[in-house]
C-alpha positions in Angstrom: -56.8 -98.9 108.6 -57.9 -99.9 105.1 -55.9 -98.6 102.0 -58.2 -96.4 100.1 -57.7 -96.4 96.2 -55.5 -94.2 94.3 -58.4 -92.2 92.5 -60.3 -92.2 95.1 -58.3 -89.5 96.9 -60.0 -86.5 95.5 -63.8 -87.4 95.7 -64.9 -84.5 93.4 -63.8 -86.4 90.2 -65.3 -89.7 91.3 -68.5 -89.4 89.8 -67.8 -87.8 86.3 -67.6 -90.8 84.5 -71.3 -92.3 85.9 -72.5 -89.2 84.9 -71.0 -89.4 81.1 -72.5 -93.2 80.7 -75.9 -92.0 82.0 -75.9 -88.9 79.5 -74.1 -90.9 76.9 -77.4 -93.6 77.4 -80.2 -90.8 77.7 -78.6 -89.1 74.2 -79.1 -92.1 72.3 -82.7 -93.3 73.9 -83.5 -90.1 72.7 -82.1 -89.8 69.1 -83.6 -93.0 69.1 -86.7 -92.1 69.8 -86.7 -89.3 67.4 -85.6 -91.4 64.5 -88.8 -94.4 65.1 -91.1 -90.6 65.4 -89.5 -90.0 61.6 -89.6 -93.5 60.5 -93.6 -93.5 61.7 -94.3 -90.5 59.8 -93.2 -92.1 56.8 -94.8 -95.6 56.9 -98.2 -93.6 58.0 -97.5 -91.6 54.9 -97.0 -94.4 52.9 -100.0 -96.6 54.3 -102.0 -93.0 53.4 -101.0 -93.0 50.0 -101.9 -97.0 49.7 -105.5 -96.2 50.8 -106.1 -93.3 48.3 -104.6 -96.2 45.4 -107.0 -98.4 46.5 -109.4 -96.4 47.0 -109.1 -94.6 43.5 -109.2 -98.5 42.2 -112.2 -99.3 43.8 -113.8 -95.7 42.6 -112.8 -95.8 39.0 -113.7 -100.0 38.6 -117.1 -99.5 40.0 -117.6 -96.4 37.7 -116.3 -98.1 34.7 -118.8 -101.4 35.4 -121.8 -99.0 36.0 -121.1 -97.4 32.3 -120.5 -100.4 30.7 -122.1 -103.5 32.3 -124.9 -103.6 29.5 -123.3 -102.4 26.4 -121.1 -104.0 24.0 -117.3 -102.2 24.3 -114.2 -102.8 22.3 -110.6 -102.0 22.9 -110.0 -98.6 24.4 -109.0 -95.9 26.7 -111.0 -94.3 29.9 -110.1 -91.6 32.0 -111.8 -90.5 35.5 -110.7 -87.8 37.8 -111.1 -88.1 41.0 -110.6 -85.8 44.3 -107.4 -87.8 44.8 -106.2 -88.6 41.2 -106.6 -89.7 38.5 -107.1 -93.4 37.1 -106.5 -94.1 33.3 -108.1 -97.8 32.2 -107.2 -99.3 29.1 -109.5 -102.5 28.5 -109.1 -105.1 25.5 -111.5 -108.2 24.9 -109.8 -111.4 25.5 -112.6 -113.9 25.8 -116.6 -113.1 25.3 -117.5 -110.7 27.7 -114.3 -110.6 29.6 -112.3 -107.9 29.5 -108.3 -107.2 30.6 -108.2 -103.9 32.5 -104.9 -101.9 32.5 -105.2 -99.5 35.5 -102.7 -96.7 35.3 -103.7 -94.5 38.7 -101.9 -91.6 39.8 -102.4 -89.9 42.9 -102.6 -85.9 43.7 -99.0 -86.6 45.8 -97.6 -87.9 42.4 -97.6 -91.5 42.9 -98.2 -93.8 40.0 -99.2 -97.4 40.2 -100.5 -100.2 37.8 -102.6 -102.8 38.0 -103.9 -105.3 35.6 -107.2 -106.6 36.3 -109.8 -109.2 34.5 -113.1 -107.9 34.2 -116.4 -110.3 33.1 -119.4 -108.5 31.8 -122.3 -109.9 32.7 -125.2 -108.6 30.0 -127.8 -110.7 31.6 -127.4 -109.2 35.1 -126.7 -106.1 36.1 -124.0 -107.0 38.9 -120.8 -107.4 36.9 -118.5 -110.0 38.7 -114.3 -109.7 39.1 -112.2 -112.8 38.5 -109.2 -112.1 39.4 -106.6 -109.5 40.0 -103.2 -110.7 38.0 -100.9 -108.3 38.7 -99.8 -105.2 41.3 -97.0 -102.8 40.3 -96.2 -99.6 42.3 -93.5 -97.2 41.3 -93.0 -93.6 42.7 
């Protein structure tokens, strides 16, 4: 006859430590599932908020080229509201008929970024045309 094992004499206590490492590994598939729901909700949150700042950029530039694509401007302030904030451009000449634009947005969840932009105006033409974008801040 073969020797049996010392703990497996009593049968009823054979199976208690399977059954802690499958529990053990279901608790922590699902806490980590729970945490990558949470972590989601926050980078969808965040990718939200991005929209509405670009969004607000692209509202407030194209509103600022329609009033002044034609006229002559100097240095100064704008402000536009918008559904989802509100944008605040400060433009300054730096060459003829190019224009540095200071873009201070804020959107209706708080968020404030900046962004400096170069602006031409074209008097000839109404389509004004972007050179560049220099510079992308974000602080919350």
């Amino acid at each position: 006859m073969k020797k049996q094992l010392s703990f497996m004499n009593n049968g009823a206590g054979f199976f208690f430590p399977y059954v802690l490492l499958v529990t053990a590994v279901v608790f922590i598939f699902i806490t980590a599932t729970i945490t990558m729901y949470a972590s989601d909700g926050k980078i969808t949150e965040k990718h939200m908020e991005q929209v509405k700042i670009e969004t607000l950029f692209q509202m407030a530039h194209a509103k600022f080229s329609e009033e002044n694509e034609t006229k002559k401007i100097d240095s100064g302030e704008t402000y536009y509201a918008f559904p989802y904030g509100i944008v605040e451009i400060t433009y300054a000449p730096s060459d003829e008929n190019r224009y540095e634009l200071y873009f201070n947005i804020t959107t209706d969840k708080n968020a404030v970024y900046s962004i400096t932009h170069t602006w031409q105006q074209d008097p000839n033409n109404k389509d004004s045309k972007v050179i560049n974008v220099n510079n992308y801040q974000q602080s919350r």
